[in-house]
PDB file with one MODEL, atoms N, CA, C and O in Angstrom:
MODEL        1
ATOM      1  N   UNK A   1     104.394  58.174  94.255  1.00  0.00           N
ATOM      2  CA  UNK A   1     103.440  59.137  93.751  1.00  0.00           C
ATOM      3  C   UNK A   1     102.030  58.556  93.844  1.00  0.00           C
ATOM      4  O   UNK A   1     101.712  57.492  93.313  1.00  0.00           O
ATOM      5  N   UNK A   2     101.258  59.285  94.515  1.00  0.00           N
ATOM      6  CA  UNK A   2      99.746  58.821  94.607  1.00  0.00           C
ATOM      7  C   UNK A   2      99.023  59.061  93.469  1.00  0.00           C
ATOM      8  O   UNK A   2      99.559  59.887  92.731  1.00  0.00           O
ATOM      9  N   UNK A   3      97.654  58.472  92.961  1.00  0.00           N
ATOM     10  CA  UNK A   3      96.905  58.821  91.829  1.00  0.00           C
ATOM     11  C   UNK A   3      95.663  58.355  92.140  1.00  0.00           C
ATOM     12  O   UNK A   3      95.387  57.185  92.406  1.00  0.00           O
ATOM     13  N   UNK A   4      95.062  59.102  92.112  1.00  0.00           N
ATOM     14  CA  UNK A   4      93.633  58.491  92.242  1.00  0.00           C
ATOM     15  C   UNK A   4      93.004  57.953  91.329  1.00  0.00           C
ATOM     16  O   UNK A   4      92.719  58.358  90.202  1.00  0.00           O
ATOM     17  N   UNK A   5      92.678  56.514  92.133  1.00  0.00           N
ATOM     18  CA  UNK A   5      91.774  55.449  90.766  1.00  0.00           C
ATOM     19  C   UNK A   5      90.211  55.909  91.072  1.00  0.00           C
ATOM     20  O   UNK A   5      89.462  56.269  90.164  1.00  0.00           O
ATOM     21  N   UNK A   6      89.959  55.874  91.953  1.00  0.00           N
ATOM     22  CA  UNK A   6      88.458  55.933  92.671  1.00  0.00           C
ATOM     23  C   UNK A   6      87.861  57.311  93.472  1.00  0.00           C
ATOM     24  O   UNK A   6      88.653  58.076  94.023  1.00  0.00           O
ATOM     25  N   UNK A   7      86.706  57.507  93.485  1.00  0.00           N
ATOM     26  CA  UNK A   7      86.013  58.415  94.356  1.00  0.00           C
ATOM     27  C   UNK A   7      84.609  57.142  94.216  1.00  0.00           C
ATOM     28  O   UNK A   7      84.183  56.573  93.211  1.00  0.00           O
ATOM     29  N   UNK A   8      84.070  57.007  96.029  1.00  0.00           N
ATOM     30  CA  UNK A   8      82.871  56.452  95.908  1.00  0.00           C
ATOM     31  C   UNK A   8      82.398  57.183  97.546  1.00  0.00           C
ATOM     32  O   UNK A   8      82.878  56.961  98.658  1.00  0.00           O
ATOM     33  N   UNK A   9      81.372  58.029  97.162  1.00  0.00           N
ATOM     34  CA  UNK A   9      80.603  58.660  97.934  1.00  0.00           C
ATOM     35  C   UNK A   9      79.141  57.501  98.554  1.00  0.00           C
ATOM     36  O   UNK A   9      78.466  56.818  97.784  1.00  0.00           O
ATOM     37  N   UNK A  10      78.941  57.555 100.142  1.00  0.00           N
ATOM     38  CA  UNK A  10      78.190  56.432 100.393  1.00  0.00           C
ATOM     39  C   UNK A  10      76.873  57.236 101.115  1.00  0.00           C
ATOM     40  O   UNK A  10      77.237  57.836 102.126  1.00  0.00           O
ATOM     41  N   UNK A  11      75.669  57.355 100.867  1.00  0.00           N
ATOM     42  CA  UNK A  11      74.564  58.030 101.100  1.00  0.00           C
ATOM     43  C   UNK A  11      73.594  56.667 101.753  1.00  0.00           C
ATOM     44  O   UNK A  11      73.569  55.455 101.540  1.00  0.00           O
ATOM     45  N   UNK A  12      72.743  57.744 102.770  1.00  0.00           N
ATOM     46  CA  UNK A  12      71.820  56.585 103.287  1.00  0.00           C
ATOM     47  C   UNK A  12      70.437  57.621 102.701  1.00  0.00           C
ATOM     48  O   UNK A  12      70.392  58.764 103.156  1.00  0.00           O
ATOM     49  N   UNK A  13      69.486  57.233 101.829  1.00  0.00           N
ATOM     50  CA  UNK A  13      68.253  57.995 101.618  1.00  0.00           C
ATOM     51  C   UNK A  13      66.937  57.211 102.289  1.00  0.00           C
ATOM     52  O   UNK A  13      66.591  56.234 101.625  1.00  0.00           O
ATOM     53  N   UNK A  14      66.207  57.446 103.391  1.00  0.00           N
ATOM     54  CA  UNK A  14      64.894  56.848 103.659  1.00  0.00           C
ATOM     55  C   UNK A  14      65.219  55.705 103.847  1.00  0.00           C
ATOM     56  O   UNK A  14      65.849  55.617 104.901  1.00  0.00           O
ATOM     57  N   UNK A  15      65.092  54.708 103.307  1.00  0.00           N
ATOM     58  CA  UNK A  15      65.045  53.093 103.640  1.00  0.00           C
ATOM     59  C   UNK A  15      65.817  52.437 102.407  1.00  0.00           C
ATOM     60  O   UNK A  15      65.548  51.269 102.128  1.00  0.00           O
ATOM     61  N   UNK A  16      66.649  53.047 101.749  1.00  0.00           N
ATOM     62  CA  UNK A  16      67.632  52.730 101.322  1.00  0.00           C
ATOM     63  C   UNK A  16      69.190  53.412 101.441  1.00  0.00           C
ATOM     64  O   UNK A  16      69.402  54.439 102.087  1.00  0.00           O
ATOM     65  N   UNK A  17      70.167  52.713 100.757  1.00  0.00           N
ATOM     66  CA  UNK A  17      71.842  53.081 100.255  1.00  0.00           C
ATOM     67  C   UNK A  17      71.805  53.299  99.170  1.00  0.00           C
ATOM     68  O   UNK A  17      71.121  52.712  98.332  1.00  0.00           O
ATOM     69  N   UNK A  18      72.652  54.318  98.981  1.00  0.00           N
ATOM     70  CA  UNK A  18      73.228  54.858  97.637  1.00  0.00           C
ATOM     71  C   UNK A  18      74.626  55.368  97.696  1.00  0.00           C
ATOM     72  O   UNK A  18      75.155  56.192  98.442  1.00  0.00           O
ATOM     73  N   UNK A  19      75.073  54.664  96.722  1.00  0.00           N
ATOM     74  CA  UNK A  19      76.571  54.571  96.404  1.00  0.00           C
ATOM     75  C   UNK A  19      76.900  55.458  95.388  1.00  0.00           C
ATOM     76  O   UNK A  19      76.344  55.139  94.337  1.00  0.00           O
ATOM     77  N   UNK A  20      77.740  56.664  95.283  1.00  0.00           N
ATOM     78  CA  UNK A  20      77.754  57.158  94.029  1.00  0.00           C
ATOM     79  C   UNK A  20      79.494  57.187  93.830  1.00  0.00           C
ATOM     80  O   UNK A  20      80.261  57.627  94.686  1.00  0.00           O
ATOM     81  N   UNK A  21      79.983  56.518  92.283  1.00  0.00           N
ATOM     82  CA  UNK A  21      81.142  56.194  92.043  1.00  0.00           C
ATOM     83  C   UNK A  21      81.568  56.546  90.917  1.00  0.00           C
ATOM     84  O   UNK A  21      80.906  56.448  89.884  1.00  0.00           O
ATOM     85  N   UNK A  22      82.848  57.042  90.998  1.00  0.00           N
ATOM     86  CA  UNK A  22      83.417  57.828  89.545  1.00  0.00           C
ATOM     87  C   UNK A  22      85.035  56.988  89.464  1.00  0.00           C
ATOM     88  O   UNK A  22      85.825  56.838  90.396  1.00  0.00           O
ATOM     89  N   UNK A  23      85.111  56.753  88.734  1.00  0.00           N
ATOM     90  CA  UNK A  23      86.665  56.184  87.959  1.00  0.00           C
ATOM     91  C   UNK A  23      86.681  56.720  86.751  1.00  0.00           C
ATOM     92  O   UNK A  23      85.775  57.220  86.085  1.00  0.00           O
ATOM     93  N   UNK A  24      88.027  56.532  86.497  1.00  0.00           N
ATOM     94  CA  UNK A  24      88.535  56.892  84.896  1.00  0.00           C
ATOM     95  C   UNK A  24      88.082  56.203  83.651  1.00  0.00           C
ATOM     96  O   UNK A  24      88.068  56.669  82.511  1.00  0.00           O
ATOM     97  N   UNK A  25      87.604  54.657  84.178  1.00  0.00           N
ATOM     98  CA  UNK A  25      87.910  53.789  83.313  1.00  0.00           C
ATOM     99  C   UNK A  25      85.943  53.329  83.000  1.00  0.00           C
ATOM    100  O   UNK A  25      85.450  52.973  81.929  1.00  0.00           O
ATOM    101  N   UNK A  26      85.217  53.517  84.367  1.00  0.00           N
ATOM    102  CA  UNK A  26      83.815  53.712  84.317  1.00  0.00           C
ATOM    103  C   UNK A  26      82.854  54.588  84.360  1.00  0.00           C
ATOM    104  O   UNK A  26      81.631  54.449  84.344  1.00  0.00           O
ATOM    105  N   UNK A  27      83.750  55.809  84.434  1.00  0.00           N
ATOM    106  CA  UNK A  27      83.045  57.053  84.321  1.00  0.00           C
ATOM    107  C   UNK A  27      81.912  57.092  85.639  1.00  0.00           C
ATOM    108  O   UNK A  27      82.112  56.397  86.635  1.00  0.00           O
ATOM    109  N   UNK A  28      80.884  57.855  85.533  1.00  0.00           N
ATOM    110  CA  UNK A  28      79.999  58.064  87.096  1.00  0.00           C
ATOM    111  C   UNK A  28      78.832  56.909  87.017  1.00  0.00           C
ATOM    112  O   UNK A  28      78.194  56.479  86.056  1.00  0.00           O
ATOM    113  N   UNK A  29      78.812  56.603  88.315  1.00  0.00           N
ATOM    114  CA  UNK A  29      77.100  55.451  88.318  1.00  0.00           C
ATOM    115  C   UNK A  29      77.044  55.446  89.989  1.00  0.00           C
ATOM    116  O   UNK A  29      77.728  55.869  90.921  1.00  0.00           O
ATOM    117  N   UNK A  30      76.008  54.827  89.819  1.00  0.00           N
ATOM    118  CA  UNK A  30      75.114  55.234  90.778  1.00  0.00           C
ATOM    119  C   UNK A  30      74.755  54.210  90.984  1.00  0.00           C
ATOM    120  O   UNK A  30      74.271  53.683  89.982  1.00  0.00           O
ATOM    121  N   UNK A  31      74.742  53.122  92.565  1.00  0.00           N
ATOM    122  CA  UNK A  31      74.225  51.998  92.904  1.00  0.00           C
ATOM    123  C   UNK A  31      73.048  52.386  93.977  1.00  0.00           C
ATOM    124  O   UNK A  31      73.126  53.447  94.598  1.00  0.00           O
ATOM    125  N   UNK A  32      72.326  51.789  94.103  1.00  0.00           N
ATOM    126  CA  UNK A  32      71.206  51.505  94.946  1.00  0.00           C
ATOM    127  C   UNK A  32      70.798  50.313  95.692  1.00  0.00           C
ATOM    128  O   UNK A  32      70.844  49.299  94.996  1.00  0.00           O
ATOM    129  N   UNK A  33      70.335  50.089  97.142  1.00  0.00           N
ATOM    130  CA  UNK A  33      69.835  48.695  97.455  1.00  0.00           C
ATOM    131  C   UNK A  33      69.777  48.825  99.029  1.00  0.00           C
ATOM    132  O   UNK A  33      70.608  49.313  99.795  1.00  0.00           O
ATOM    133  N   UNK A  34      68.466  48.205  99.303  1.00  0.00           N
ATOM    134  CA  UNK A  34      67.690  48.606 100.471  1.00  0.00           C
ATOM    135  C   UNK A  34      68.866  48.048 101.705  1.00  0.00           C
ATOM    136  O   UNK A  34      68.892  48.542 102.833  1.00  0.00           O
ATOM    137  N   UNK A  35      69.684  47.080 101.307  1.00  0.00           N
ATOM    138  CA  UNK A  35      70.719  46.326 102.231  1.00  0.00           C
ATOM    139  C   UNK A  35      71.865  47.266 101.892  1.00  0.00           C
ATOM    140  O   UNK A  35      72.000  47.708 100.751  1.00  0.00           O
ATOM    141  N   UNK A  36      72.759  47.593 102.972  1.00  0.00           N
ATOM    142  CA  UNK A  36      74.112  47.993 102.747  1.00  0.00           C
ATOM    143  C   UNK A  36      75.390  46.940 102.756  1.00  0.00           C
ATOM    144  O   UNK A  36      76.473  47.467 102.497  1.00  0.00           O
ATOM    145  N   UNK A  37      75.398  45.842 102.962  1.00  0.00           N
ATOM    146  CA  UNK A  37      75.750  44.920 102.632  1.00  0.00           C
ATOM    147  C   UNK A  37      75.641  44.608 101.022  1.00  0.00           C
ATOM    148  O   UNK A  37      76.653  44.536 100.324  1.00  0.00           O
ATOM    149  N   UNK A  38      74.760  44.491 100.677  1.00  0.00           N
ATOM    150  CA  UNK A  38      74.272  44.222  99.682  1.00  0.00           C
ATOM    151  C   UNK A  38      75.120  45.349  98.180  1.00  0.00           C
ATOM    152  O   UNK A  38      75.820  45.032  97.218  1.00  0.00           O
ATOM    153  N   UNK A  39      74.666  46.470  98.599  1.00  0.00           N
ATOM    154  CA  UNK A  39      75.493  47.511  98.159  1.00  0.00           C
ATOM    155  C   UNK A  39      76.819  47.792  97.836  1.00  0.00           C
ATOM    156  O   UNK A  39      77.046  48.439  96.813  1.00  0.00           O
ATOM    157  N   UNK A  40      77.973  47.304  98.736  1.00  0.00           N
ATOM    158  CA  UNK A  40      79.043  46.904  99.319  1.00  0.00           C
ATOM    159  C   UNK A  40      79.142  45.774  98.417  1.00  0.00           C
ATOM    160  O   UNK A  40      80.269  45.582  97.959  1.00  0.00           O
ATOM    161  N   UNK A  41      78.320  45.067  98.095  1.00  0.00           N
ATOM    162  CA  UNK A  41      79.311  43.482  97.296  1.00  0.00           C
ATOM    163  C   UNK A  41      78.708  44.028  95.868  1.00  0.00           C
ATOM    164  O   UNK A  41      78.759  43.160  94.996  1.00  0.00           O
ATOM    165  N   UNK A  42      78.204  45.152  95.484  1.00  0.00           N
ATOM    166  CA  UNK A  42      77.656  45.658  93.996  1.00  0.00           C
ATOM    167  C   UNK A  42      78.933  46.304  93.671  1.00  0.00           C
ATOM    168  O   UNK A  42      79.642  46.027  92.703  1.00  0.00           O
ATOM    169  N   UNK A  43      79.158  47.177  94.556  1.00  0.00           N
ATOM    170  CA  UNK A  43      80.765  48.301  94.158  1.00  0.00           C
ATOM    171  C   UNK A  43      81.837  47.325  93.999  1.00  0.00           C
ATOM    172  O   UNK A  43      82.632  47.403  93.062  1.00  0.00           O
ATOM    173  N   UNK A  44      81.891  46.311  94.979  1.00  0.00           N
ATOM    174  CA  UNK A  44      83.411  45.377  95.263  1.00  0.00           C
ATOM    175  C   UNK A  44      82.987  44.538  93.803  1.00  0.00           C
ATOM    176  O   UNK A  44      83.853  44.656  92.936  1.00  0.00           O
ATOM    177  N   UNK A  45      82.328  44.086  93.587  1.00  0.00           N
ATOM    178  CA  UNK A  45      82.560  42.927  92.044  1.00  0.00           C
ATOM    179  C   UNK A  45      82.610  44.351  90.666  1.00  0.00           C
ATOM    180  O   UNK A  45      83.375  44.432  89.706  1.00  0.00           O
ATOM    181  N   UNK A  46      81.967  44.893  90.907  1.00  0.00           N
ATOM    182  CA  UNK A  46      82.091  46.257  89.896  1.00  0.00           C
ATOM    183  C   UNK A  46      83.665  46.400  89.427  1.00  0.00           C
ATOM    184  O   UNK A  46      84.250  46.023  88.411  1.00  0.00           O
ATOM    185  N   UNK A  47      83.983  46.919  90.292  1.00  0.00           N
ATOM    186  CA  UNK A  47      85.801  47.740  90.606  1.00  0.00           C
ATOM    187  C   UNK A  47      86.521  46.389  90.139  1.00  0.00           C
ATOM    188  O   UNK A  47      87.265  46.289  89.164  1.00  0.00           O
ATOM    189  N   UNK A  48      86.163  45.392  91.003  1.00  0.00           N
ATOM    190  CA  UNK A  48      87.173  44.316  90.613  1.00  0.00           C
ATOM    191  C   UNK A  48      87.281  43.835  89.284  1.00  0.00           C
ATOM    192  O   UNK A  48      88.382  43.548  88.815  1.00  0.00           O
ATOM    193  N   UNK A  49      86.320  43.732  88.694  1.00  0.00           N
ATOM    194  CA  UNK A  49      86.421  43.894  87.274  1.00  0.00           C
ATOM    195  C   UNK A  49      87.055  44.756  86.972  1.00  0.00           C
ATOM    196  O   UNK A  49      88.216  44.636  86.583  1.00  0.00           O
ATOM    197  N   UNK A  50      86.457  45.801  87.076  1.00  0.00           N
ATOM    198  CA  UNK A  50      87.066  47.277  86.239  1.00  0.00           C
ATOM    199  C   UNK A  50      88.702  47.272  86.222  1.00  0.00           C
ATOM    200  O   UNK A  50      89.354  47.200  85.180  1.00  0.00           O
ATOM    201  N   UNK A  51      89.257  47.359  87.508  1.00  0.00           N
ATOM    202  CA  UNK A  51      90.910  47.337  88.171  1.00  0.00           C
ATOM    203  C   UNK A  51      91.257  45.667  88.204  1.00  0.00           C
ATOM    204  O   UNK A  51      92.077  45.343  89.063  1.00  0.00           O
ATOM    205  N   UNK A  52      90.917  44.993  87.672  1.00  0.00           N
ATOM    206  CA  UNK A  52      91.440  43.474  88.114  1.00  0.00           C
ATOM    207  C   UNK A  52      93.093  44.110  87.245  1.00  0.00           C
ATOM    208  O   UNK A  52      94.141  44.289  87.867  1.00  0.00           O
ATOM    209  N   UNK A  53      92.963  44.291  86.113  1.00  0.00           N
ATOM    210  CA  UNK A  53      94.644  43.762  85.374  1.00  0.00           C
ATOM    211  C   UNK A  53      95.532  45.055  86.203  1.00  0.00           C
ATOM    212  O   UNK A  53      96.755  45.125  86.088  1.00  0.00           O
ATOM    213  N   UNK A  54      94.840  45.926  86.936  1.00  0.00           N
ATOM    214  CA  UNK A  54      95.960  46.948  87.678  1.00  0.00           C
ATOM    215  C   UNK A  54      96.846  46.050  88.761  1.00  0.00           C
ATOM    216  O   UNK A  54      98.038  46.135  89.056  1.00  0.00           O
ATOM    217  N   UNK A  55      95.689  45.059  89.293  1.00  0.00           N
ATOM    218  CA  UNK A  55      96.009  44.369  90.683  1.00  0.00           C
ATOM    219  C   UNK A  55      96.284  42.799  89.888  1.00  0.00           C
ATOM    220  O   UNK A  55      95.806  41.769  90.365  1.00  0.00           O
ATOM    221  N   UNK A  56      96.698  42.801  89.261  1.00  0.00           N
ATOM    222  CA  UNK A  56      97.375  41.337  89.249  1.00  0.00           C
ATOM    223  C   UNK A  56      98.794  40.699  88.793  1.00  0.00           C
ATOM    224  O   UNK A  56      99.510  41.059  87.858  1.00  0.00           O
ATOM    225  N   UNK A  57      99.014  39.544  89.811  1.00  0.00           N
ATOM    226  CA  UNK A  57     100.799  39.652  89.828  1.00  0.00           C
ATOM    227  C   UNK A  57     101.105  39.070  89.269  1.00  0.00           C
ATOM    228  O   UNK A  57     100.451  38.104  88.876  1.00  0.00           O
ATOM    229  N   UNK A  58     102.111  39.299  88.971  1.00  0.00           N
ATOM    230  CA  UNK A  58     102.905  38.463  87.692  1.00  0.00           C
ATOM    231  C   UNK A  58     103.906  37.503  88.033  1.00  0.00           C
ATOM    232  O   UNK A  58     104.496  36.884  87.147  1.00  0.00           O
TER     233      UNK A  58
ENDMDL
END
């Protein structure tokens, strides 16, 4: 059975990225940053926090 943990919508505005992200557990936010790289390692340490005890083995 599938369930969705995540929705993260990825926008390019002018001379920046914008990330917009909704979970259950963080509700909606909104990242920003002129690098998309940069952007990309804001969402990935975010989530991993957020979902670390979903993803860890026992």
């Amino acid at each position: 059975m599938e369930e969705r943990m995540c929705s993260i919508e990825l926008l390019k505005r002018d001379d920046s990225f914008v990330a917009r992200v909704v979970s259950q557990l963080g509700g909606k936010r909104e990242y920003k940053s002129k690098g998309f790289e940069n952007l990309l390692e804001q969402i990935f340490f975010d989530l991993r926090e957020e979902f670390q005890e979903e993803f860890e083995v026992i």
